[in-house]
DOLUM-952242 format. One record per residue (C-alpha): residue number from 1; residue in three letters; x, y, z. Coordinates in nm, 4 decimals. Layout:
<site><pos>NUM</pos><code>ALA</code><c1>X</c1><c2>Y</c2><c3>Z</c3></site>
...
***
This chain:
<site><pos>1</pos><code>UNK</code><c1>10.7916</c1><c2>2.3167</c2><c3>-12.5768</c3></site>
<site><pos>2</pos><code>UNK</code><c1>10.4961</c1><c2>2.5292</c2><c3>-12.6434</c3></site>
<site><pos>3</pos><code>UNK</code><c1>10.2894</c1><c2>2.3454</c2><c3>-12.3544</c3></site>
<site><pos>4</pos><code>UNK</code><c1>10.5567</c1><c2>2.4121</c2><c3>-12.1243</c3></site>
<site><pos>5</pos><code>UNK</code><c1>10.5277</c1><c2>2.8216</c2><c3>-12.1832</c3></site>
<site><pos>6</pos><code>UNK</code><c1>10.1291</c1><c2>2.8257</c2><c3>-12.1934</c3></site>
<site><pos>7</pos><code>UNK</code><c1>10.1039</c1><c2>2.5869</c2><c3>-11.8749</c3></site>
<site><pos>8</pos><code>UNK</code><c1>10.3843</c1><c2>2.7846</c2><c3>-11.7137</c3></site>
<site><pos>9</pos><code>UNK</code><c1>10.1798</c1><c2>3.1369</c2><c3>-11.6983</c3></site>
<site><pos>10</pos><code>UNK</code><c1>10.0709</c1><c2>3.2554</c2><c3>-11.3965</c3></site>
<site><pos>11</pos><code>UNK</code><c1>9.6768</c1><c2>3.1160</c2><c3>-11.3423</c3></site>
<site><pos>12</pos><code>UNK</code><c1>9.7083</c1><c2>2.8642</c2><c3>-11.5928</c3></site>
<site><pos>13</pos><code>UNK</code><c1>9.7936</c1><c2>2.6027</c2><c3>-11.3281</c3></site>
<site><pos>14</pos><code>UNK</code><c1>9.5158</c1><c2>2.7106</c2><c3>-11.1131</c3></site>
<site><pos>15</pos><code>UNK</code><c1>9.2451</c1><c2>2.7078</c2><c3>-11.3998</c3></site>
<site><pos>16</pos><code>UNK</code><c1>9.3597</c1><c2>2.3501</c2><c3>-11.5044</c3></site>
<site><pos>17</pos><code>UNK</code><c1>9.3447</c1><c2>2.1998</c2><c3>-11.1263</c3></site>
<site><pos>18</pos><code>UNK</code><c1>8.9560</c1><c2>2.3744</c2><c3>-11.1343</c3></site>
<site><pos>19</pos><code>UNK</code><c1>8.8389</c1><c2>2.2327</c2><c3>-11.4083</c3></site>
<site><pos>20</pos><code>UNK</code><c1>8.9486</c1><c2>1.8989</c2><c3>-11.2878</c3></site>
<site><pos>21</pos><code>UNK</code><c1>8.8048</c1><c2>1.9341</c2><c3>-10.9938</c3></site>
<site><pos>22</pos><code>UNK</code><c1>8.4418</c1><c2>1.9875</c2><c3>-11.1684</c3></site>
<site><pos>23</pos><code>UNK</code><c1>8.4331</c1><c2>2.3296</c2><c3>-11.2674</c3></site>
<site><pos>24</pos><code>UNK</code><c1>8.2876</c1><c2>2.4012</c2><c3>-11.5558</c3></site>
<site><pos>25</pos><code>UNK</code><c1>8.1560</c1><c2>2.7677</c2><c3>-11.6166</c3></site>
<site><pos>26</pos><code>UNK</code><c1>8.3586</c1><c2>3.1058</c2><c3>-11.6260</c3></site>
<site><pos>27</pos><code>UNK</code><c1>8.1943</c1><c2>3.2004</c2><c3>-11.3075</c3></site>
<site><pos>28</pos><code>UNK</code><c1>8.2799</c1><c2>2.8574</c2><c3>-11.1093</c3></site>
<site><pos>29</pos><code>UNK</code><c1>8.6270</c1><c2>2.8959</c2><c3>-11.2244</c3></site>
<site><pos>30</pos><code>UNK</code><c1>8.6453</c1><c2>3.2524</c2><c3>-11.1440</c3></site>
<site><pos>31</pos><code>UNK</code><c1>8.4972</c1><c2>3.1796</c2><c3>-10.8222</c3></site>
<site><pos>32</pos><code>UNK</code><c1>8.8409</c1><c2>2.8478</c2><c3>-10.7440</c3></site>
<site><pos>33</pos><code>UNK</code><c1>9.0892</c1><c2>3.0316</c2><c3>-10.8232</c3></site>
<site><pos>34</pos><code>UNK</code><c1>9.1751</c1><c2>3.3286</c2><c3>-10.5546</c3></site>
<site><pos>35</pos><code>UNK</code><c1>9.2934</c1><c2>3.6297</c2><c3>-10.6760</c3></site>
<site><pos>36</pos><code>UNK</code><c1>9.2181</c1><c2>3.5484</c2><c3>-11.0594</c3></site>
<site><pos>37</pos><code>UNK</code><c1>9.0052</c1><c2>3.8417</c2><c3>-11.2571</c3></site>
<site><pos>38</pos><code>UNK</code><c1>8.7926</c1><c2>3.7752</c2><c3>-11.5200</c3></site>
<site><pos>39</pos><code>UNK</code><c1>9.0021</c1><c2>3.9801</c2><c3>-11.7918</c3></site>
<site><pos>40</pos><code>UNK</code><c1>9.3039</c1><c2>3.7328</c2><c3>-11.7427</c3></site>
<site><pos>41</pos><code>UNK</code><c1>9.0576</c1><c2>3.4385</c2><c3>-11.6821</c3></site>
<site><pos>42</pos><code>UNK</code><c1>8.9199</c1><c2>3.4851</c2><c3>-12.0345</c3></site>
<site><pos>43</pos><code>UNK</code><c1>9.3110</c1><c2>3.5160</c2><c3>-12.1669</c3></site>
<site><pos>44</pos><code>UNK</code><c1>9.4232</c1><c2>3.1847</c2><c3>-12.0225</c3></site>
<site><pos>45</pos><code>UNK</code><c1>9.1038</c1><c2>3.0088</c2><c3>-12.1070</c3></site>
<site><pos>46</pos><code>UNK</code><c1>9.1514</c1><c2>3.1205</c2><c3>-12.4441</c3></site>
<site><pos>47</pos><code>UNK</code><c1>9.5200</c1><c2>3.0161</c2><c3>-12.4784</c3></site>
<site><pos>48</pos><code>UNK</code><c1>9.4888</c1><c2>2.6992</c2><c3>-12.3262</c3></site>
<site><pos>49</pos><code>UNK</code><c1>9.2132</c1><c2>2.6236</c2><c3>-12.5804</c3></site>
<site><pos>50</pos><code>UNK</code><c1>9.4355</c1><c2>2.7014</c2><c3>-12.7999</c3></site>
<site><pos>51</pos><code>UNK</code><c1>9.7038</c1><c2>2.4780</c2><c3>-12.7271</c3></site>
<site><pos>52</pos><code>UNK</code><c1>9.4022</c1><c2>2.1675</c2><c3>-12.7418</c3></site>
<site><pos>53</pos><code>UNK</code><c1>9.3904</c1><c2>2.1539</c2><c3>-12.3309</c3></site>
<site><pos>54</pos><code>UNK</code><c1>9.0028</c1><c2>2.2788</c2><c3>-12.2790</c3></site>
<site><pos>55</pos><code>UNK</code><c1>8.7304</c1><c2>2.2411</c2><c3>-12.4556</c3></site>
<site><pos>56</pos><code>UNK</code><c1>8.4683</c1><c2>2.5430</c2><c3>-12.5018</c3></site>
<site><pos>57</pos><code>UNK</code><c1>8.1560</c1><c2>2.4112</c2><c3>-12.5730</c3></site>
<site><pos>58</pos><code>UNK</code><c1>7.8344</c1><c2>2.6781</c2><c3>-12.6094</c3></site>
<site><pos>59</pos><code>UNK</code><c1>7.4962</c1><c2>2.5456</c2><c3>-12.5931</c3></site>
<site><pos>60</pos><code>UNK</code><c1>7.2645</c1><c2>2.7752</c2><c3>-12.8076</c3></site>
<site><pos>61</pos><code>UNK</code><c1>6.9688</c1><c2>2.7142</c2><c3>-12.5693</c3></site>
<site><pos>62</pos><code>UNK</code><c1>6.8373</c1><c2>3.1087</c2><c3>-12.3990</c3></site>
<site><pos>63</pos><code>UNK</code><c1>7.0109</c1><c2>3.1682</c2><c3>-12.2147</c3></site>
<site><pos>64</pos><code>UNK</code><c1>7.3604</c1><c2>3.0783</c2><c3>-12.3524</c3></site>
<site><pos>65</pos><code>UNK</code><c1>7.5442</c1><c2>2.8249</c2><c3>-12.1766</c3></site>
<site><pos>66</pos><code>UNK</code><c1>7.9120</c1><c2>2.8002</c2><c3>-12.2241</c3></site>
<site><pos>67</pos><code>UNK</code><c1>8.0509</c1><c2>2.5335</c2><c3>-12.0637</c3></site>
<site><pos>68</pos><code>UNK</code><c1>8.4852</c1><c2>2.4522</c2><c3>-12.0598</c3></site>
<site><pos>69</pos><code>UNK</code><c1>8.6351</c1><c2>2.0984</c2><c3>-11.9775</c3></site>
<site><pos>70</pos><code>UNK</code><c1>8.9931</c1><c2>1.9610</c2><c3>-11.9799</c3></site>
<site><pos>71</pos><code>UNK</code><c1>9.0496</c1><c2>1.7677</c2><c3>-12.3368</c3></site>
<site><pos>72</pos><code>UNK</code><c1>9.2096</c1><c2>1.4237</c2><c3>-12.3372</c3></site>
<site><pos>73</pos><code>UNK</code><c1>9.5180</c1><c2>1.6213</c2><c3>-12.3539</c3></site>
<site><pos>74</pos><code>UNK</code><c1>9.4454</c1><c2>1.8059</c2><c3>-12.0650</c3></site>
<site><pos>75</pos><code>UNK</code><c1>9.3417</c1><c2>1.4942</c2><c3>-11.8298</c3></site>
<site><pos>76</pos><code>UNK</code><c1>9.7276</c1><c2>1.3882</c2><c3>-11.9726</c3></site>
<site><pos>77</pos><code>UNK</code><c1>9.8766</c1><c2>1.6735</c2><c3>-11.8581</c3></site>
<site><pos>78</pos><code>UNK</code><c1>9.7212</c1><c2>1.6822</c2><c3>-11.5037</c3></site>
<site><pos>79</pos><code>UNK</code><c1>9.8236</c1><c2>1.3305</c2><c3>-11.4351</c3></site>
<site><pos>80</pos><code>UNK</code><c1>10.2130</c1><c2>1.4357</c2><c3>-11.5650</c3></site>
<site><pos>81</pos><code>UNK</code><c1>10.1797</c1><c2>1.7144</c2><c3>-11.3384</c3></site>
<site><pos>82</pos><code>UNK</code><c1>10.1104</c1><c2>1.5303</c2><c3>-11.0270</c3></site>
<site><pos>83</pos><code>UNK</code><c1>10.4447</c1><c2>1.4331</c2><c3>-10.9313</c3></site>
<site><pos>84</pos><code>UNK</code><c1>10.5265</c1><c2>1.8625</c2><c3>-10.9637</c3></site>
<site><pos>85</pos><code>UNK</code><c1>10.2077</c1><c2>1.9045</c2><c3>-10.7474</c3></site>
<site><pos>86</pos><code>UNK</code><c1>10.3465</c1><c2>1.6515</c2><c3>-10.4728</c3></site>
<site><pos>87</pos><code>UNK</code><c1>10.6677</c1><c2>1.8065</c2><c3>-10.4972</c3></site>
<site><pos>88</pos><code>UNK</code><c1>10.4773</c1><c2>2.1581</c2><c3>-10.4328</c3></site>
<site><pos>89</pos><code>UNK</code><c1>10.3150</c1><c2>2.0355</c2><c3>-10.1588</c3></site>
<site><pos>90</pos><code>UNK</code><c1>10.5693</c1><c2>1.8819</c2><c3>-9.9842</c3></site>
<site><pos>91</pos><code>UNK</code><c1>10.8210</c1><c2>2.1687</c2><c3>-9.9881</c3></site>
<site><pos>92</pos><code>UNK</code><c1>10.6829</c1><c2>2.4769</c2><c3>-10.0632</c3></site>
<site><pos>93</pos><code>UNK</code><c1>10.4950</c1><c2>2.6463</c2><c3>-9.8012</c3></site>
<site><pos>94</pos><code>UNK</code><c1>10.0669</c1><c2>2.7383</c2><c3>-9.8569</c3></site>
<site><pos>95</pos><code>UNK</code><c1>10.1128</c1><c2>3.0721</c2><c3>-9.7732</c3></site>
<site><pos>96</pos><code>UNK</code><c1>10.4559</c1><c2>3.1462</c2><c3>-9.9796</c3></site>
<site><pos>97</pos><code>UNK</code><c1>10.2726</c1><c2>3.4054</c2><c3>-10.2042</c3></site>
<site><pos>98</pos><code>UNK</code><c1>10.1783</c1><c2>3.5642</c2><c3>-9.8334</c3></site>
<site><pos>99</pos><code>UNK</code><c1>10.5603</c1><c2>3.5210</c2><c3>-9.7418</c3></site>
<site><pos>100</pos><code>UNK</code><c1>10.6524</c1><c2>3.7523</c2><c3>-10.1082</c3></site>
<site><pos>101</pos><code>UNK</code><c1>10.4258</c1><c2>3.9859</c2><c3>-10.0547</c3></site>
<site><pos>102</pos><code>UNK</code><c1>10.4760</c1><c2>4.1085</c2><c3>-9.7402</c3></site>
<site><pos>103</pos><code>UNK</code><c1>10.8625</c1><c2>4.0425</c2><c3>-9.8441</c3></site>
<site><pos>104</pos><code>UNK</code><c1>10.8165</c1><c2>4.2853</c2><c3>-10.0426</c3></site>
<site><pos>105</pos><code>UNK</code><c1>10.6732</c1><c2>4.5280</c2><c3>-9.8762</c3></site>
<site><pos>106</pos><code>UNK</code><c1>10.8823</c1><c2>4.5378</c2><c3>-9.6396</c3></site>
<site><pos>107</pos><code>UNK</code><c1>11.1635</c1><c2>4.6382</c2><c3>-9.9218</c3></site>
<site><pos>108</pos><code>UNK</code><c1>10.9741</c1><c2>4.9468</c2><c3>-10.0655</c3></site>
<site><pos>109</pos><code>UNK</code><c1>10.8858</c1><c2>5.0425</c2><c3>-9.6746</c3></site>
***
């Protein structure tokens, strides 16, 4: 059940579907995911190591290179997410964070 709490944080999603998509440095992913800052980039990364779903790999050439990619257990996890990512797509608006927000707003106004 662990998985299920560190894959269910906000911006752990996000980071996942970047790094399968071919990003593999701090600033690429940084640069995917909308709205993500580098404090809470660093966090997830760091949990989701944690729980064996990225690999951090640093190259001790100068400059450093650090360089993160999805583990086997990762690639699993993507491909059992799929279905959740069709179901997403299919009923959940794109701009429903848009929709909250201004939802919102319009409660304090």
């Amino acid at each position: 059940m662990a998985v299920f709490e560190t894959v269910g944080k906000r911006w752990s999603g996000g980071i996942l579907l970047a790094l399968a998509r071919g990003a593999e440095r701090f600033s690429d992913m940084l640069a995917a995911v909308r709205g993500l800052s580098s404090r809470m980039l660093a966090l997830r990364l760091r949990e989701l190591e944690e729980a064996g779903l990225v690999d951090r790999d640093v190259s001790r050439t100068m400059p450093v290179t650090v360089r993160y990619r999805l583990t086997p257990q990762g690639r699993e996890l993507l491909a059992a997410l799929q279905p959740v990512a069709r179901y997403a797509g299919k009923w959940i608006p794109a701009d429903a964070d848009a929709v909250e927000s201004s939802a919102g707003a319009q409660i304090r106004a």
